[in-house]
C-alpha positions as CSV (number, residue, x, y, z in Angstrom):
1,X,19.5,-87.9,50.7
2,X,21.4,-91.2,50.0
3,X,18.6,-92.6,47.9
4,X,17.9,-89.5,46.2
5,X,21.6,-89.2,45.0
6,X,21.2,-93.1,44.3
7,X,18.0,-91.9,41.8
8,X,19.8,-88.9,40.1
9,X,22.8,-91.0,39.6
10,X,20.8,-93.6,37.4
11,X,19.2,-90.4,35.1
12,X,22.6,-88.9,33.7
13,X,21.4,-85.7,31.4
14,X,21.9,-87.5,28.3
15,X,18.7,-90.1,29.1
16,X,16.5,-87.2,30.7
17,X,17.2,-85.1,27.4
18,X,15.7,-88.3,25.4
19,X,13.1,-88.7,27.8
20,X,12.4,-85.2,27.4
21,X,11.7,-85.2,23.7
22,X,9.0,-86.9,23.8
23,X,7.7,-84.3,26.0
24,X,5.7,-81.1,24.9
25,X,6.8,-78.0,25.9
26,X,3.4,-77.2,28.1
27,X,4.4,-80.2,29.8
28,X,7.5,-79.2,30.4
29,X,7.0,-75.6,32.0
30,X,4.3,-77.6,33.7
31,X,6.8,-79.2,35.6
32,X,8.6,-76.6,36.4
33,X,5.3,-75.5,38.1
34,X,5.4,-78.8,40.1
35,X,8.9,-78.1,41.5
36,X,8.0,-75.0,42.4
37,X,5.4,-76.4,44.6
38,X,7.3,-78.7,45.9
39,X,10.3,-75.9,47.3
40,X,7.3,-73.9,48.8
41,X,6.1,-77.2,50.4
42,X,9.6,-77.9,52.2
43,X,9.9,-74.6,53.3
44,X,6.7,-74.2,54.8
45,X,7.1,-77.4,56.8
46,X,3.7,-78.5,55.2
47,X,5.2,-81.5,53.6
48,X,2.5,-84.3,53.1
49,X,4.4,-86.1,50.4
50,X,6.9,-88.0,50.4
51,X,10.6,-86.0,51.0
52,X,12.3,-88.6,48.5
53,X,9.6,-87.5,45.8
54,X,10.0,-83.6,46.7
55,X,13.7,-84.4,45.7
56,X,13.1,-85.9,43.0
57,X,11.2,-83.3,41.9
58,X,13.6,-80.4,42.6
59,X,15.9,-82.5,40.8
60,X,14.2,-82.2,37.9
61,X,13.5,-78.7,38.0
62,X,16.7,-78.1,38.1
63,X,17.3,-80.0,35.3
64,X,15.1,-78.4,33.0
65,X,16.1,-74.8,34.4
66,X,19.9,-75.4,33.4
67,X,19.7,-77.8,30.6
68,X,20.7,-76.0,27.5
69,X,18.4,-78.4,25.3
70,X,15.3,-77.6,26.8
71,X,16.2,-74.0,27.3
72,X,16.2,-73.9,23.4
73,X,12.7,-75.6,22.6
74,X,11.2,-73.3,25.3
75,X,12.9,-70.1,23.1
76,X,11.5,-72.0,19.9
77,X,8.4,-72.2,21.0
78,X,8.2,-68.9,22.6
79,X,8.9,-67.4,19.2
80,X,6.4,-69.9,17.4
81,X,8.9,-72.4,16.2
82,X,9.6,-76.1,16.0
83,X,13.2,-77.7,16.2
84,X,14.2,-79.4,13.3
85,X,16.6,-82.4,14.0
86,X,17.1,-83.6,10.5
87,X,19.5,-81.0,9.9
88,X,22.9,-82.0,11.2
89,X,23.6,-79.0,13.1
90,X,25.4,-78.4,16.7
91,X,23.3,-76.6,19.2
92,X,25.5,-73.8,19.8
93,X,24.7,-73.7,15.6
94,X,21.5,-73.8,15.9
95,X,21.2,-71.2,19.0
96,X,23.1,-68.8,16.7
97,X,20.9,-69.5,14.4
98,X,17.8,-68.7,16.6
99,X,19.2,-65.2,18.1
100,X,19.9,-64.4,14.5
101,X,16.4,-65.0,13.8
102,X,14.8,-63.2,16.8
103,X,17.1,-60.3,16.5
104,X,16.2,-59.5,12.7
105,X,12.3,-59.9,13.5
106,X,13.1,-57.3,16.4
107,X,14.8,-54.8,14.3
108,X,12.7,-55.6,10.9
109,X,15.6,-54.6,8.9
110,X,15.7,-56.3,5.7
111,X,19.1,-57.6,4.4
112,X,17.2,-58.0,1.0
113,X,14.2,-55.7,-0.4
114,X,11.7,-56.5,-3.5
115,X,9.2,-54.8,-5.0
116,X,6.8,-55.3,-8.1
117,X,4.0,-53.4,-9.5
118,X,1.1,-55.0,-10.1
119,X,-1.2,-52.4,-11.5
120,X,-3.9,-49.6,-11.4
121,X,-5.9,-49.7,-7.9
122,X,-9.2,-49.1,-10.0
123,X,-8.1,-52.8,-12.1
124,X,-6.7,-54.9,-9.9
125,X,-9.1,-57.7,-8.5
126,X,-9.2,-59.9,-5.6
127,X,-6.2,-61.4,-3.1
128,X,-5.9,-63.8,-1.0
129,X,-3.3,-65.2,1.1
130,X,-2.0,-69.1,3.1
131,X,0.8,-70.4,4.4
132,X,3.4,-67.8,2.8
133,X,1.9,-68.0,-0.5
134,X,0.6,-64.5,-1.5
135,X,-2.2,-64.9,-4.8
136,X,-3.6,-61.8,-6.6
137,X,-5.2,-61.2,-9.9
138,X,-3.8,-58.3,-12.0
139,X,-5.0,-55.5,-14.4
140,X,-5.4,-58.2,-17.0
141,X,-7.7,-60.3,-15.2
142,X,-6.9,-63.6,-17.1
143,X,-4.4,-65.1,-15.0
144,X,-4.2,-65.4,-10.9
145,X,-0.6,-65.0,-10.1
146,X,1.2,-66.7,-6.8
147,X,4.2,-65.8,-4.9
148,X,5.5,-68.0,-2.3
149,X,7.9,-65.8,0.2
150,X,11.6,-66.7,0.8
151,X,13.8,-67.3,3.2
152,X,17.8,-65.8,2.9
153,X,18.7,-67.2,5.9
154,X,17.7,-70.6,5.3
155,X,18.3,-70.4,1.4
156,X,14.9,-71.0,0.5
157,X,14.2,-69.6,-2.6
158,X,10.9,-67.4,-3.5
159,X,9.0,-68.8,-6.2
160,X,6.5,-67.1,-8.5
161,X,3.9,-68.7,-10.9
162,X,0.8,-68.0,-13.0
163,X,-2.2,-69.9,-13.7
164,X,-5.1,-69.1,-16.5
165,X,-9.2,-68.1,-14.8
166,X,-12.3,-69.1,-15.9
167,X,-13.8,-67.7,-19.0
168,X,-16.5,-65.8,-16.4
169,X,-16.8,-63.0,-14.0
170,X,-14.9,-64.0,-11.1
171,X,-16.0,-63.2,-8.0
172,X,-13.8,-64.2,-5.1
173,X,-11.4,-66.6,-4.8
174,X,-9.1,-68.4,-1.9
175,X,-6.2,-71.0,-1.6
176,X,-4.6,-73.3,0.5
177,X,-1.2,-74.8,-0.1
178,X,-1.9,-77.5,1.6
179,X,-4.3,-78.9,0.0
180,X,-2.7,-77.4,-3.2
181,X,-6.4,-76.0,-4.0
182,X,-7.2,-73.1,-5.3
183,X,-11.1,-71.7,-5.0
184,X,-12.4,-69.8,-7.7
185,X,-15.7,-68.4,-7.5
186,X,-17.1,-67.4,-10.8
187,X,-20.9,-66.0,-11.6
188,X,-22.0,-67.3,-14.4
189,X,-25.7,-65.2,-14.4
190,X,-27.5,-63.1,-11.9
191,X,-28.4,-65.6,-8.9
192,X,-26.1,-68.4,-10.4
193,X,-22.4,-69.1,-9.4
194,X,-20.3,-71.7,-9.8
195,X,-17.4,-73.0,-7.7
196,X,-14.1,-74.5,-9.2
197,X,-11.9,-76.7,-7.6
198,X,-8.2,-76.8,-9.4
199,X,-5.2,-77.7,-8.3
200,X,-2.7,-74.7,-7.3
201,X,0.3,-75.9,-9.0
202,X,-1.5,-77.3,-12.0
203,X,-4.2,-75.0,-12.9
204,X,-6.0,-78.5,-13.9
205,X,-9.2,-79.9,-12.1
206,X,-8.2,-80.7,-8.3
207,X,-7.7,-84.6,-8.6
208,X,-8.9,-85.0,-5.1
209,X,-12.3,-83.5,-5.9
210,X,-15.0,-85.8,-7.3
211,X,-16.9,-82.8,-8.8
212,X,-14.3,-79.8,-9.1
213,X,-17.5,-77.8,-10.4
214,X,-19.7,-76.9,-7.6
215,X,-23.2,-75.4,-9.2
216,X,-24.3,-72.9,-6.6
217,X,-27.6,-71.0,-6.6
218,X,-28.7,-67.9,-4.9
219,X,-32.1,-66.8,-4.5
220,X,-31.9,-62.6,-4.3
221,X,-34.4,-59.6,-4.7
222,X,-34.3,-57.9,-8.1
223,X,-32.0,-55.2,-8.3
224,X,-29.8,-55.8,-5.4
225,X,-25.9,-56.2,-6.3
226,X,-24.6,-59.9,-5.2
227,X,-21.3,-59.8,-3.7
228,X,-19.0,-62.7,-2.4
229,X,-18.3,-61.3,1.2
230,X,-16.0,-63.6,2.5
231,X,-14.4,-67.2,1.3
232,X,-12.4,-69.3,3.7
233,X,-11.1,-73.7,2.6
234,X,-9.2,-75.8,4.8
235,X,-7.8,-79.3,3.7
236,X,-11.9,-80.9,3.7
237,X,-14.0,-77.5,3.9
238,X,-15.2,-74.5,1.7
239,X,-17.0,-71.9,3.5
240,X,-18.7,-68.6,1.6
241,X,-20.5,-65.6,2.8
242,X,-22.6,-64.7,0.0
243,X,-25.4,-61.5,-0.4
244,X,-25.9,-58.1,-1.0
245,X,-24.9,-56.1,2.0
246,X,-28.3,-54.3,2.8
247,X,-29.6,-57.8,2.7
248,X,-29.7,-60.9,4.5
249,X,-26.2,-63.1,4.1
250,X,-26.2,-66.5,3.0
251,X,-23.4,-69.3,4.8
252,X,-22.8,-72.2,3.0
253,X,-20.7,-74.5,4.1
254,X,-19.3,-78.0,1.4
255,X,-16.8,-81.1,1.8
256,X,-15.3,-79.9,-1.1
257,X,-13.7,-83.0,-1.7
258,X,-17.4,-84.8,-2.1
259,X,-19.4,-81.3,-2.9
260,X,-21.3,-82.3,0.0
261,X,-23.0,-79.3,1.7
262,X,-22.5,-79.5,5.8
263,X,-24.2,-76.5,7.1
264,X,-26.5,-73.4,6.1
265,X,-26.9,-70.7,7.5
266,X,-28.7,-66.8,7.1
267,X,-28.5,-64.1,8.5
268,X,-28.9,-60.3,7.6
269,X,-25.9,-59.5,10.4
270,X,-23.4,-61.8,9.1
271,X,-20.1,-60.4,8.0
272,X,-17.1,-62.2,8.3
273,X,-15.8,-66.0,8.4
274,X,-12.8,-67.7,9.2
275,X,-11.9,-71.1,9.6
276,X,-9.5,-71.7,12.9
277,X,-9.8,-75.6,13.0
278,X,-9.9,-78.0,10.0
279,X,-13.6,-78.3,11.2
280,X,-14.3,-75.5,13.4
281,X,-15.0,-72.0,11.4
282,X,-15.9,-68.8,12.9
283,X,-18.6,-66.4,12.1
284,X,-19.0,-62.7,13.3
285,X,-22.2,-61.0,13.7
286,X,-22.5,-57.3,13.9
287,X,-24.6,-55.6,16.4
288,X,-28.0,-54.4,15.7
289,X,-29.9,-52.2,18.6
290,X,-29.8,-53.6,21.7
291,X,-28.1,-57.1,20.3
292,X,-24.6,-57.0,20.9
293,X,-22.2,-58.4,18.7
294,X,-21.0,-61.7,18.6
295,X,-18.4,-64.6,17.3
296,X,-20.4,-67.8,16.3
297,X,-18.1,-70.8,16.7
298,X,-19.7,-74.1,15.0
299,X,-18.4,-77.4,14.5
300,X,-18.9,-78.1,10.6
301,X,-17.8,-81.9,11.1
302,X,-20.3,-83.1,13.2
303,X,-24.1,-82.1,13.8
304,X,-26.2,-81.7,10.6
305,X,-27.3,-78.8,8.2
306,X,-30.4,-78.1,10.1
307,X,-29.2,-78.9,13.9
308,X,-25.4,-77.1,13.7
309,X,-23.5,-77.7,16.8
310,X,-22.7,-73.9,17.7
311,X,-21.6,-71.7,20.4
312,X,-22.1,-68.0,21.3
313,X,-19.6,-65.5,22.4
314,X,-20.9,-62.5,23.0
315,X,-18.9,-59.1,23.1
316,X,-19.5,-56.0,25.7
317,X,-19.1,-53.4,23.2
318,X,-21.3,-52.9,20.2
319,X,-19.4,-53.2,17.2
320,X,-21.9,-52.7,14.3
321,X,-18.8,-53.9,11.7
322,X,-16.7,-57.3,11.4
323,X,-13.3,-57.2,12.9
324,X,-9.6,-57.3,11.5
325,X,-8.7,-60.6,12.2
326,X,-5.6,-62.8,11.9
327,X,-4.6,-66.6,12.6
328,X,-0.5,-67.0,13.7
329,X,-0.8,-70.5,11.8
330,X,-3.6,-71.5,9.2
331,X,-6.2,-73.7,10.5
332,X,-4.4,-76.7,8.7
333,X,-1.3,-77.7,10.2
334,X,2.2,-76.5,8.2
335,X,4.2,-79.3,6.8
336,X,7.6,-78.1,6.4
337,X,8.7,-77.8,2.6
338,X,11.5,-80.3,1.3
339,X,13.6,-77.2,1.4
340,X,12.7,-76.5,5.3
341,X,13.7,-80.0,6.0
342,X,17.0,-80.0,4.5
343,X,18.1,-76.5,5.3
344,X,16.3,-74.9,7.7
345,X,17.3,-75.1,11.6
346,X,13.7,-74.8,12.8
347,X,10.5,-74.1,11.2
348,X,6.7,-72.5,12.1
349,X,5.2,-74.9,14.9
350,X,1.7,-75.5,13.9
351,X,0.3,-75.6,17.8
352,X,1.2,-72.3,18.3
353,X,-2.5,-71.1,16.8
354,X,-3.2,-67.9,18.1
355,X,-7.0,-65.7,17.0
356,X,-6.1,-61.8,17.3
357,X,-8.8,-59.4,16.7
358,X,-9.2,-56.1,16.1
359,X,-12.2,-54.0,16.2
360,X,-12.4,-50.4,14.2
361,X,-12.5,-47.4,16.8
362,X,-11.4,-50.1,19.5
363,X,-8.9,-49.3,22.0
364,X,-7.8,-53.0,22.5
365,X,-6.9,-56.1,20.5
366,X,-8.3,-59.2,21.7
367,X,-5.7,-61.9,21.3
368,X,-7.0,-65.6,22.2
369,X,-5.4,-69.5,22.2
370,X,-7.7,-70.9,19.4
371,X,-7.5,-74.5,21.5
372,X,-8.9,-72.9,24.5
373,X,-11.3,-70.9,22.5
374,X,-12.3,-74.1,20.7
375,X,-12.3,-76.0,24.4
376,X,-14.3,-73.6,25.5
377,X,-17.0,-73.6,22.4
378,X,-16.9,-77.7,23.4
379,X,-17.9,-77.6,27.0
380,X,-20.5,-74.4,26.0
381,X,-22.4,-76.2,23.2
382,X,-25.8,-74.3,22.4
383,X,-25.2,-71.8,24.9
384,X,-24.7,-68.2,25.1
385,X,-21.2,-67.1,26.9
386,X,-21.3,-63.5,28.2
387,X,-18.0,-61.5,28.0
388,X,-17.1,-61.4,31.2
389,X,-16.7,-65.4,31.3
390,X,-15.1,-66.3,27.7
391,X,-12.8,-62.4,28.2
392,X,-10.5,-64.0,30.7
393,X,-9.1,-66.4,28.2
394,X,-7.8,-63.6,25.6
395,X,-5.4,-61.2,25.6
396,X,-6.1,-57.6,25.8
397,X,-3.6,-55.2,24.4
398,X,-3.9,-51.8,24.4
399,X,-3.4,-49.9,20.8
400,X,-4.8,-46.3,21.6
401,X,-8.2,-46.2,19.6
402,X,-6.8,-42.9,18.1
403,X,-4.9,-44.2,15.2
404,X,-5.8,-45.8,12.0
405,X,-4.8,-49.6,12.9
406,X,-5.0,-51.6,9.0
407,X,-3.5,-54.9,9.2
408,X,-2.6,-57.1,12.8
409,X,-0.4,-60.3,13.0
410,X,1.4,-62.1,16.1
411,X,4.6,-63.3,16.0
412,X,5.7,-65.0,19.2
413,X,4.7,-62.6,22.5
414,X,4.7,-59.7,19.8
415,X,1.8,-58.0,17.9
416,X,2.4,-56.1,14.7
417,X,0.3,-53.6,13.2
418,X,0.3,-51.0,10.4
419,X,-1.0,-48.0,11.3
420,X,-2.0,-44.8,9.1
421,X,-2.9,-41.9,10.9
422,X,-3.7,-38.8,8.7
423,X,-0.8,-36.6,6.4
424,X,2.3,-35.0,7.9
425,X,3.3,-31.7,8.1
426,X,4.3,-31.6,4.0
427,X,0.8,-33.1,3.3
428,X,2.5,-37.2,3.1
429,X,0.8,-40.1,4.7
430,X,2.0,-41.3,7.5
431,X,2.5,-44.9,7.5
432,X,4.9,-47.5,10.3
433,X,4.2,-50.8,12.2
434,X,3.8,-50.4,15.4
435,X,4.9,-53.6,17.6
436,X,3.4,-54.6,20.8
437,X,4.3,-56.8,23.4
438,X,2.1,-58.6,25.7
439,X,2.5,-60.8,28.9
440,X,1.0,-63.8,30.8
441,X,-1.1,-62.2,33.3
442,X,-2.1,-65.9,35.0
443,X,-3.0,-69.3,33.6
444,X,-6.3,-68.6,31.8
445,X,-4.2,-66.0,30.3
446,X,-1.3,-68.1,28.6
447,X,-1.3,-68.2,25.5
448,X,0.8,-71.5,25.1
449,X,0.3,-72.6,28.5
450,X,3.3,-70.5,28.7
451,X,5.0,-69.4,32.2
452,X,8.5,-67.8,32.0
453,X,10.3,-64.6,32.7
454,X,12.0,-63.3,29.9
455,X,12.4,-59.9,27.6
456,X,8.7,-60.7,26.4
457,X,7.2,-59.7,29.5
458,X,7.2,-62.5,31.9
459,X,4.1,-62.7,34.2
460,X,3.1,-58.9,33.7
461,X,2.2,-56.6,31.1
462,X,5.2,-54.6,29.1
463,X,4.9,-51.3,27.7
464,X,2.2,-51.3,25.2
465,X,4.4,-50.1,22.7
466,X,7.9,-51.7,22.3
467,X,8.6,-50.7,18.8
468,X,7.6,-48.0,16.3
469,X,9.4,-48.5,12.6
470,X,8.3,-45.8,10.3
471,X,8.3,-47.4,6.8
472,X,11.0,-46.2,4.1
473,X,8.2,-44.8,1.8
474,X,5.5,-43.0,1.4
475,X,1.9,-44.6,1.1
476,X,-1.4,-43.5,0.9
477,X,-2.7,-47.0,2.8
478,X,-2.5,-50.6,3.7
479,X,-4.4,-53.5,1.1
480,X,-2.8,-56.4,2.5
481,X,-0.1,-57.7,5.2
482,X,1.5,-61.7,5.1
483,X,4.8,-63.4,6.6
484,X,6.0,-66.3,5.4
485,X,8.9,-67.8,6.4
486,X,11.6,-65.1,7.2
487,X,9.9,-62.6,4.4
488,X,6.8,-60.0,4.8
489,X,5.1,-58.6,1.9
490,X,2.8,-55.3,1.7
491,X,0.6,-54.4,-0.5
492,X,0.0,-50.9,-0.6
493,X,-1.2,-48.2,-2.1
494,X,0.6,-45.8,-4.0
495,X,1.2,-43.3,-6.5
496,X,3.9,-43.6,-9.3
497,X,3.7,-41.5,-13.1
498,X,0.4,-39.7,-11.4
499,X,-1.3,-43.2,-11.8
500,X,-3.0,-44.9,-8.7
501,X,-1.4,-48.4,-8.4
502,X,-0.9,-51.4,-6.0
503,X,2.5,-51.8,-5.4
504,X,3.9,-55.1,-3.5
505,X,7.3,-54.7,-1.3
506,X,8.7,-57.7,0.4
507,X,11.5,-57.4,3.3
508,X,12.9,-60.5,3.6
509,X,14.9,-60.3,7.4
């Protein structure tokens, strides 16, 4: 006992904090783990180590159990945050801070409320949203218009901009903030498109492309109507699902920044991409017969156009149609705005990358770690995983398969969705988020490598529902759902004048 107190005297709490910042959380809890073992071991009598280093070890446990520093990164990273030590803030400050945050994300009541009109349903042309920047063409269809979300807590400002389109028929389009790129798919003839790379800010050709026009042909049967399916860019990659939907879909994969195509694929069942690495993108196929349905995940940075390196995860259900999907941080890591770093106590934590998926008619969202997913698709390489092996790294959490479930996204241990489910009694739609909670049931179940007991759940399940907040107006649906920063926007569907118009509100918490 005499050497251990010799030991603990030479770490005061004021090294082992520095030592500890250099430490991930994972690691952390980790240890935690390791302490625990090591009481069990004592107590049991079982002890084949040595009792100096079981000491040491409690000592630390303890450490990290009372420590008031580490207790507030765990909370950040619990709720999907990062500490921000530039900003010269106590931590009692900052913890106020914090349970400020958590308690307006669990009441979702907006101390400021925004909405804007952005035209007939029947005119208004594609969206797409990254990193808290919300893009959307209007009834005019000559400009694409950006709205970056705001912050009133942390005094960031939202911001709202417009940038002129290509004199063509635009398809599709996607950004990434990034990158500061903006994707514009335009056809320029029947079987011809063309891709244009411009800068999002700038509206000029991006300067990090060396051909910001992409010529893309399409071989198609006469008299089928081409579509642009689904679009997806990271910081090096462009991926585009391209066909007619009673046809077969073509994948096409570039280094934007060269023009470079990495990978091609076809395939009559493909419906949906997403990239959920800067390299890694996945691909949903939709059952057919006795085929069940599937996520593809390939590596588009190594392997070759004709040899992709690729993995199969296949579902137990048949879902014939592509999934509602969501990403809790874009495949490319956030970098904190100038704005963030000077103001903001804490900011998104880009490790915190969590795949949630919902299937139509499903009774379950499937909620995954995309490392462990993307581990996973690295040890399986070429090979087929069945459910039952790749289903006890998700998530499942119940969402009753009666209700109308539109748009998912995770925040922390919670899952939001919108839900629409049929008129009320005076003939209105009936339209709310619905938040779930979900716990760690084990280690191939933690989503961040994550072991605590807290309000989220702990180590068991929670009540599926924890929340239910009926909106403050009526809707006839759902278009699209995105956070950024401390801010969601809807767009929704409504009806104002008699007219049928997209309408966006933004609650900013």
């Amino acid at each position: 006992m005499a050497d251990t107190l010799q030991i603990t005297e030479k770490l005061p709490p004021e090294l082992l904090e520095k030592v500890f910042a250099y430490t991930s959380v994972p690691d952390i809890l980790r240890l935690k783990q390791v302490g625990k073992q090591s009481d069990y071991t004592q107590r049991s009598q079982l002890n084949f180590g040595h009792p100096l280093l079981c000491q040491v070890n409690h000592y630390l446990r303890s450490f990290v159990q009372d420590s008031p520093y580490i207790k507030n990164r765990i909370d950040l990273f619990t709720a999907g945050l990062e500490d921000n030590p530039a900003v010269n803030l106590t931590l009692a400050d900052k913890r106020k801070a914090f349970y400020e945050h958590r308690m307006k994300w669990r009441t979702l009541e907006p101390v400021k409320k925004w909405q804007r009109t952005i035209g007939s349903i029947f005119n208004t042309g594609s969206r797409a949203t990254a990193l808290g920047v919300y893009a959307f063409i209007a009834d005019s269809k000559e400009f694409v218009e950006f709205i970056t979300l705001e912050s009133v807590s942390r005094g960031i400002p939202r911001k709202e901009w417009k940038l002129p389109l290509p004199d063509f028929a635009l398809s599709d389009f996607a950004i990434n903030p990034q990158a500061d790129v903006l994707v514009v798919v335009v056809r320029k003839r029947a079987g011809e498109y063309t891709l244009h790379l411009l800068s999002m800010t700038s509206g000029q050709p991006h300067p990090a492309a060396e051909n910001p026009i992409i010529s893309y042909p399409y071989s198609f049967r006469p008299g089928r109507e081409i579509e642009v399916h689904s679009i997806s860019v990271t910081n090096s990659r462009l991926a585009i699902l391209l066909g007619p939907e009673t046809y077969g879909m073509d994948m096409t994969v570039w280094d934007w920044r060269t023009g470079r195509i990495v990978l091609q694929r076809s395939n009559p069942r493909y419906q949906q991409l997403i990239f959920v690495d800067e390299h890694w993108l996945a691909l949903f196929l939709g059952s057919w017969k006795r085929d069940p349905s599937r996520l593809l995940i390939f590596d588009t940075e190594r392997g070759s156009i004709m040899n992709p390196i690729e993995t199969s995860f296949f579902f137990s259900s048949a879902y014939p149609k592509a999934p509602t999907w969501y990403i809790s941080s874009e495949p490319c890591s956030h970098t904190p705005s100038p704005d963030e770093l000077m103001t903001a106590p804490f900011y998104s934590d880009p490790s915190q990358r969590i795949l949630a998926m919902y299937f139509g008619r499903c009774d379950a969202c499937h909620i995954i770690n995309i490392e462990q997913l993307l581990e996973l698709a690295r040890e399986q390489v070429y090979q087929e995983v069945e459910w039952e092996e790749w289903r006890t790294h998700a998530v499942e959490v119940p969402v009753g398969e009666e209700d109308c479930i539109g748009h998912i996204w995770v925040s922390g241990c919670r899952l939001f969705c919108t839900v629409s489910d049929g008129l009320g009694s005076e003939g209105d739609a009936l339209s709310y988020l619905r938040v779930y909670g979900f716990g760690h049931a084990g280690r191939a179940k933690h989503l961040h490598a994550l072991d605590r007991a807290s309000e989220d759940g702990g180590t068991r399940w929670i009540s599926p529902i924890l929340e239910e907040h009926e909106l403050p107006w009526d809707i006839l649906g759902f278009y699209d759902v995105t956070v950024g920063h401390d801010s969601i926007l809807f767009c929704v569907e409504d009806i104002i004048d008699g007219e049928l118009v997209a309408v966006l509100h933004v609650w900013s918490l």
